[in-house]
C-alpha positions in Angstrom: -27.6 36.1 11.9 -24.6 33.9 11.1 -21.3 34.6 13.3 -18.5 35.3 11.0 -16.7 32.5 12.1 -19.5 30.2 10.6 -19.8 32.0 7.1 -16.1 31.9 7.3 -16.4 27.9 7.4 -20.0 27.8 5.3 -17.8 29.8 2.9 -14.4 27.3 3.1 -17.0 24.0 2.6 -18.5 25.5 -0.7 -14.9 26.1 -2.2 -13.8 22.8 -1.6 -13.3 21.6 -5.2 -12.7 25.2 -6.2 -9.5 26.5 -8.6 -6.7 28.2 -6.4 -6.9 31.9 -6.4 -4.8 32.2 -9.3 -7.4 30.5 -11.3 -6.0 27.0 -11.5 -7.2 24.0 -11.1 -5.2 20.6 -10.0 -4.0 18.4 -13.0 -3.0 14.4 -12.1 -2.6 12.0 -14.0 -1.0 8.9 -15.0 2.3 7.7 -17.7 1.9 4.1 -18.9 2.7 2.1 -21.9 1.6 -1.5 -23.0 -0.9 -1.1 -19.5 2.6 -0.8 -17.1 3.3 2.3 -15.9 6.2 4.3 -17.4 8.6 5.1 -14.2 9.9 8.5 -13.3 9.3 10.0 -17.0 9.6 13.9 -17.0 5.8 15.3 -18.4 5.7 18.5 -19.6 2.1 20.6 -20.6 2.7 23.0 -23.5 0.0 26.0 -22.8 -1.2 27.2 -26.2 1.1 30.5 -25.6 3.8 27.7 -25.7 4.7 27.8 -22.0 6.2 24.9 -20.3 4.8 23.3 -17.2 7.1 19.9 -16.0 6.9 17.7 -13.2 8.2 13.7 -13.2 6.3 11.1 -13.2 7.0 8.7 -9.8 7.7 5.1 -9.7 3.8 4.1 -10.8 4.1 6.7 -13.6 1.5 9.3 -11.8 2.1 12.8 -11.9 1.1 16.4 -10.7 1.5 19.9 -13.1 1.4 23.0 -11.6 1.8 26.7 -12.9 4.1 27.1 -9.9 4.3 26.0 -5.8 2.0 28.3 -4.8 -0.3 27.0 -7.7 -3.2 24.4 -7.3 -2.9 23.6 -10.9 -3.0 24.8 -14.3 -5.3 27.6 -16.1 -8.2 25.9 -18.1 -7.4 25.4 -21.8 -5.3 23.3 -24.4 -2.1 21.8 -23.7 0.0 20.0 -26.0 1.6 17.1 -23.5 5.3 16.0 -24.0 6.7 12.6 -21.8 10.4 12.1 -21.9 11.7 8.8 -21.0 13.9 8.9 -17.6 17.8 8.8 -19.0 19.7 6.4 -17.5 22.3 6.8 -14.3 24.7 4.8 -16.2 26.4 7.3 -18.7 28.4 4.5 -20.3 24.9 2.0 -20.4 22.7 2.3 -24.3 19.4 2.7 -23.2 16.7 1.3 -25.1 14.0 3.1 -25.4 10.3 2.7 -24.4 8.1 4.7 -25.8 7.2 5.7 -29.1 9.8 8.7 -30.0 7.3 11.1 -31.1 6.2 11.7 -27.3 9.8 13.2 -26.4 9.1 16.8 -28.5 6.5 19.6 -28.4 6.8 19.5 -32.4 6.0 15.9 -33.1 3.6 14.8 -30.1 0.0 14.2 -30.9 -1.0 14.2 -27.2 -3.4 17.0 -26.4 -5.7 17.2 -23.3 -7.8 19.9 -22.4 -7.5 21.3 -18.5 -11.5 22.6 -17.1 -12.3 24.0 -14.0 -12.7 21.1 -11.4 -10.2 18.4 -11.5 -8.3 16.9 -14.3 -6.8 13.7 -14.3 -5.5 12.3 -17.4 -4.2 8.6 -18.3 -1.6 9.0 -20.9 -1.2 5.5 -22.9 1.6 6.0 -25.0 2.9 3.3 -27.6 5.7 1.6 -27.3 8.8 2.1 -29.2 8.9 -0.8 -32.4 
């Protein structure tokens, strides 16, 4: 017979991998453009019930979405994807921008990724602003 503390562990090892217990499961990914990353961008996952999960992209454009802090991830399903170029610290400076505009709003981005139980991890190539 197995001591609890072992099916405790044998039961940890098999949920490695697992969703959280809110039924999430971790989203990563990456923000680039013309192959170079896309620094400190805000990306935001529009749920199909239109609700809003952001996080910002770090200097190498890779980023984390979760439902919440105590979240491992996001449910599985849809999401409409929105990245919004970092405004500059320079309030007087005209930045130019980047990326293609149509990234910036849930209405006019045609990036769509699809979250499944396991982990997700997305590259976003966006095109460049012309």
């Amino acid at each position: 017979m197995m001591s609890a503390r072992r099916s405790s562990i044998l039961a940890l090892a098999m949920c490695v991998g697992c969703g959280g217990g809110d039924g999430s499961y971790p989203v990563t990914g990456t923000v680039k453009t013309e192959g170079k990353p896309l620094p400190w961008a805000n990306v935001i996952f529009y749920s199909a019930e239109g609700k809003a999960y952001a996080n910002g992209a770090d200097q190498e454009g890779a980023f984390t979405i979760r439902a919440g802090a105590e979240s491992d991830g996001l449910a599985p399903g849809k999401y409409k994807v929105v990245v919004q170029e970092r405004a500059v610290e320079d309030i007087d400076a005209v930045a130019k921008p980047i990326v293609h505009r149509r990234y910036s709003l849930k209405e006019t981005t045609d990036l769509e990724v699809t979250v499944a139980e396991g982990d997700n991890h997305f590259d976003l190539a966006l095109d460049p602003f012309r």
